[in-house]
N, C-alpha and C positions, 0 to 999 in steps of 0.2 A: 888761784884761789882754792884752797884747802876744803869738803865738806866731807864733814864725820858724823852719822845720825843711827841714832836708837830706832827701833822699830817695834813695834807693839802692837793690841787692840785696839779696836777702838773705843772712843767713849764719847758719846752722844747726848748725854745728860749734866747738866750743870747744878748740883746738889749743893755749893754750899750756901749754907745759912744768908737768906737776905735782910741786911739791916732794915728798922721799920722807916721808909719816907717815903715821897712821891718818886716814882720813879722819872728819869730823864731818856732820852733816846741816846741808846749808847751805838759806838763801834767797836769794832774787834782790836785789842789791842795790838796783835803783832802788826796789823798794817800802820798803826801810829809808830808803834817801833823801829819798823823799817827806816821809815820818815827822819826818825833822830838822826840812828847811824850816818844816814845820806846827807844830813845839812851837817852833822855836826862831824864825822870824818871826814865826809869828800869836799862837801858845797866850800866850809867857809876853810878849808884847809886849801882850796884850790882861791878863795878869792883872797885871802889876806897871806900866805906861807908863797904863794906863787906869782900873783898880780901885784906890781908896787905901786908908787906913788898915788895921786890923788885918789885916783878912781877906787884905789884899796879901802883909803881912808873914807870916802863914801859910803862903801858898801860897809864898813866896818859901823859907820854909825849908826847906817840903817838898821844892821840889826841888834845894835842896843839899844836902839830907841823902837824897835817892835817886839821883842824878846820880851817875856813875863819872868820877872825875875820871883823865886821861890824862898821868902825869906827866911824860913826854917827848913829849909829841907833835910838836916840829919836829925838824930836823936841825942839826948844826952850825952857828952863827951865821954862820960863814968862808964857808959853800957857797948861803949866801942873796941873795936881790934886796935891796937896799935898803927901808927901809919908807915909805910915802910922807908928803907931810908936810900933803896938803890934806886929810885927813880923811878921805876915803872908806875904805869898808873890804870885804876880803875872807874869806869865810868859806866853809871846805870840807866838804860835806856826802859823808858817806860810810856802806855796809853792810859791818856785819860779821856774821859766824855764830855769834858768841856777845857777850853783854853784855862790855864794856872792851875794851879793847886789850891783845889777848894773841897776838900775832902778835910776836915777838923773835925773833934770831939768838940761838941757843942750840950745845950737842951736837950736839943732835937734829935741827940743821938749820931753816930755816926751817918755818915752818906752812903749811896748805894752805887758810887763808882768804885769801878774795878779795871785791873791790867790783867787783861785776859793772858799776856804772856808778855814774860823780860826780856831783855838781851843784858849781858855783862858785856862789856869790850874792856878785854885786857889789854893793855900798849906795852909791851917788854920795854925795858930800862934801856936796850940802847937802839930803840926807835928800829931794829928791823921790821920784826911783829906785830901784827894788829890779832887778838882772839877774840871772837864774837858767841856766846855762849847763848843760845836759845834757854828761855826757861820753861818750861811747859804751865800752863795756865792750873793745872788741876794737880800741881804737885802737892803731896802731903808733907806737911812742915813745922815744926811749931812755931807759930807766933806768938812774941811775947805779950804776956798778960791775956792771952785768950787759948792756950792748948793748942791742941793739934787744928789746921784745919788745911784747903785750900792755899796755895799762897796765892792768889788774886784777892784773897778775902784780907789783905794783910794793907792793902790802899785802905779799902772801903772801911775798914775799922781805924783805920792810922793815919792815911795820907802817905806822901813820901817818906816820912821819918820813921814810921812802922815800917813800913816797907823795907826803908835801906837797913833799919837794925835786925828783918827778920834775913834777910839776903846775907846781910854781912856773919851774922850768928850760927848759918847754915854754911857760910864758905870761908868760913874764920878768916877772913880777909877784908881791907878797910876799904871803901865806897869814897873816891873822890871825888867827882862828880856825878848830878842826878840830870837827867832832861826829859820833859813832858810834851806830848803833841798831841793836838787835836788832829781826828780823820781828814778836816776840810786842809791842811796841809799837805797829806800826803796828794791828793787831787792834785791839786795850786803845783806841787813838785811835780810830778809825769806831764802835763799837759804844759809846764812852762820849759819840760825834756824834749819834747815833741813826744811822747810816749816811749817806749821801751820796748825793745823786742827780747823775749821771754822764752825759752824751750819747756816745753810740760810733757811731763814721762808717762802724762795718762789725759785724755780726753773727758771734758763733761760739763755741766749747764749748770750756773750757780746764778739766781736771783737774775735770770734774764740776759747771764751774759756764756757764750758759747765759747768755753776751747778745743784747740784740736792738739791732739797729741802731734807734738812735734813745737815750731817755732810759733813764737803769736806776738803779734805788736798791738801794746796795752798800753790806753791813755785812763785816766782818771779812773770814772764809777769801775770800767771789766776790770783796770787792774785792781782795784778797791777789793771787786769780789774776788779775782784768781787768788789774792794773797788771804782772804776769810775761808772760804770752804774749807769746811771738814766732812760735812755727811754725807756727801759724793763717793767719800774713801770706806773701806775697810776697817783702815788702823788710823781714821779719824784725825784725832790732831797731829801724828806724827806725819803724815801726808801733806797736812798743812805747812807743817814746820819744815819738810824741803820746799815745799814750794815759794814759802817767805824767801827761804836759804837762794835759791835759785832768782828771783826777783831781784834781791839786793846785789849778786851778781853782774845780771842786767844794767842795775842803776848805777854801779863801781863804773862799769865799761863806757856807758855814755858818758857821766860827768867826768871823767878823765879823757875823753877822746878828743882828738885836734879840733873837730866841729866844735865843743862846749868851751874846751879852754880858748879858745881863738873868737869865741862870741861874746863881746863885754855884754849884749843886750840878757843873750841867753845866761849866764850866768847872773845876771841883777835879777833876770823874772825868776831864778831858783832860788836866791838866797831869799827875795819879796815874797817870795812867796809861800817858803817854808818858817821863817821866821817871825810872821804873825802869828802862827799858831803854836809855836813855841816857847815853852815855860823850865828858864834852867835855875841851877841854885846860884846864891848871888855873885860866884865867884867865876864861873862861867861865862866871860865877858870875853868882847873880840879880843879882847888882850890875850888873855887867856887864850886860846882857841891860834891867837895868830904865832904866839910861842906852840905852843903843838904843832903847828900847821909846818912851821919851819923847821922843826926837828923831824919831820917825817917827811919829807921833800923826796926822798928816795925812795920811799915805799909805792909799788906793784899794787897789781889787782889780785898777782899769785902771792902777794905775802900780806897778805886777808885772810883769815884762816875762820871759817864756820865750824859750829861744832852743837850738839845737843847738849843739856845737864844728863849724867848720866842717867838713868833709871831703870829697872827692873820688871817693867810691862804694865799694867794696871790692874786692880781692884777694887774692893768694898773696907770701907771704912767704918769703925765700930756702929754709929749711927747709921747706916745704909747708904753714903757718896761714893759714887763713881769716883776714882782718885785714881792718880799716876804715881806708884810707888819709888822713891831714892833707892839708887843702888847701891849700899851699902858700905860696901867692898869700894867700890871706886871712889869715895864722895871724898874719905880720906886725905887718898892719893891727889886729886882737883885742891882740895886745902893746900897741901905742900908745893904743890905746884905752882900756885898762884902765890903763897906766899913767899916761896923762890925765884920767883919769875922764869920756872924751866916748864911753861907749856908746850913748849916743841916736844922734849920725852915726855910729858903727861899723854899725850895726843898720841901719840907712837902704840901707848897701850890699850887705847879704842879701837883698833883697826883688826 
């Protein structure tokens, strides 16, 4: 397993512009993110592309029948990239603060949910590759019909469909599918793992829970926090974002180990338990997922490939935000890449 990461300042402040409503108790979005990757790569690619007969088709109903399906989840077909024609595919992993997609333009104004931070996963056209692109929470971007701002602010003003056309518009590349999770998923997920053993490159105390530098075995709430902290760090989110990086690492190694695949129990309480709080777009069905599942039968934990959105360190934005600047120069290169399906040498030029 591949990890390629930007490194920068920190930034401690979350500046952008809050819609006016009551506010909800939120959670950090990368650890909802994580959560996608894991049911929606490993969990249901290991119970429907790997398990056959009945027992598949169980598990395969369960989670269409607990899944929240997202009946808009793009934007206008007029305001899209092209979709491509060699088969690779893109899928947008995103947190929300509550189960489905309930972020709309209404009266009331937009919502004040937000995805603290994306993941892209690229699937190469012939099923070696999986690319997993962190997006940083405080990227500065334009979103359409609102200028420049954060892209977490691209939910809270849009929903999914703002979202996928501010993502697609910045990586001129088409969004195939979208998926949402609620934080009480990612628990339900570790704790139905037996937890996960974790290596952390730095020692420190977040919200009550203790790591030590070196190996740590995390169930639910520690790992919740080991994957949210950033003000422990220096260079703040990007510390966070290995650490995510490293986490899903973990979760690759157990859902594929003989213990998980050899346990019909354990694999029912993973998919049960990540797929009630799971909200995908309507086409995102076990079908779907069980065709994926079996085109990538052959894929490793080493052909997972992590990686950051490039960027250029942080600063101040013309209004005074703390923001994570695009790096220019590479953002380009990540376009053709992705639109070639030649992330292996786009990656080559990170390093």
């Amino acid at each position: 397993m591949t990890d390629i990461f930007n490194t920068g300042p920190d930034d401690r402040h979350d500046d952008t512009p809050e819609p006016t409503r009551k506010r909800k108790r939120r959670m950090s979005g990368p650890v909802k993110t994580l959560v996608i990757l894991a049911s929606v790569l490993v969990g249901v690619l290991v119970v429907v592309g790997v398990i056959g007969g009945v027992y598949a088709m169980n598990l395969a109903r369960s989670y269409d029948q607990k899944t929240t399906k997202i009946p808009e989840a793009f934007p206008e077909e007029s305001t899209r990239p092209a979709a491509t024609s060699d088969g690779s595919m893109n899928i947008l992993l995103m947190g929300s603060d509550s189960r489905a997609d309930e972020t709309t333009i209404d009266e009331a104004g937009p919502s004040d949910q937000r995805t603290d931070t994306m993941m892209l996963m690229h699937v190469d056209a012939d099923r070696k590759n999986v690319y997993v692109m962190s997006i940083m929470r405080d990227l500065w971007v334009p979103i359409p019909g609102h200028g420049e701002a954060k892209i977490n602010a691209a939910f809270a003003y849009g929903g999914a469909p703002l979202t996928v056309q501010t993502v697609e518009q910045l990586l001129q590349t088409r969004i195939d599918h979208v998926a949402i999770i609620d934080f009480e998923g990612f628990k339900g997920m570790t704790d139905a793992l037996g937890g996960v053993d974790v290596f952390s490159q730095k020692g420190f105390t977040a919200r009550g829970t203790t790591i030590v530098e070196g190996l740590n075995h995390l169930q639910g709430e520690d790992a919740l926090n080991f994957v949210r902290e950033r003000y422990a760090f220096t260079d703040g989110d990007y510390t966070r974002v290995r650490n995510q990086q490293a986490f899903m690492t973990s979760i690759v190694d157990k859902v594929i180990s003989r213990d998980t695949l050899t346990d019909p129990a354990k694999i029912s309480d993973f998919v049960g338990s990540v797929s009630e709080y799971l909200s995908v777009d309507d086409t995102l069905d076990a079908g779907a997922l069980a065709k994926l599942g079996v085109s990538l039968r052959g894929l490793s934990k080493e052909d997972i490939n992590f990686f950051t959105v490039p960027t250029s360190g942080t600063g101040t934005s013309a209004d005074g935000q703390s923001i994570v600047n695009l790096n220019t120069e590479a953002i380009p290169r990540l376009q053709t890449a992705l639109k070639d399906d030649t992330m292996e040498s786009f990656l080559l030029t990170l390093q």
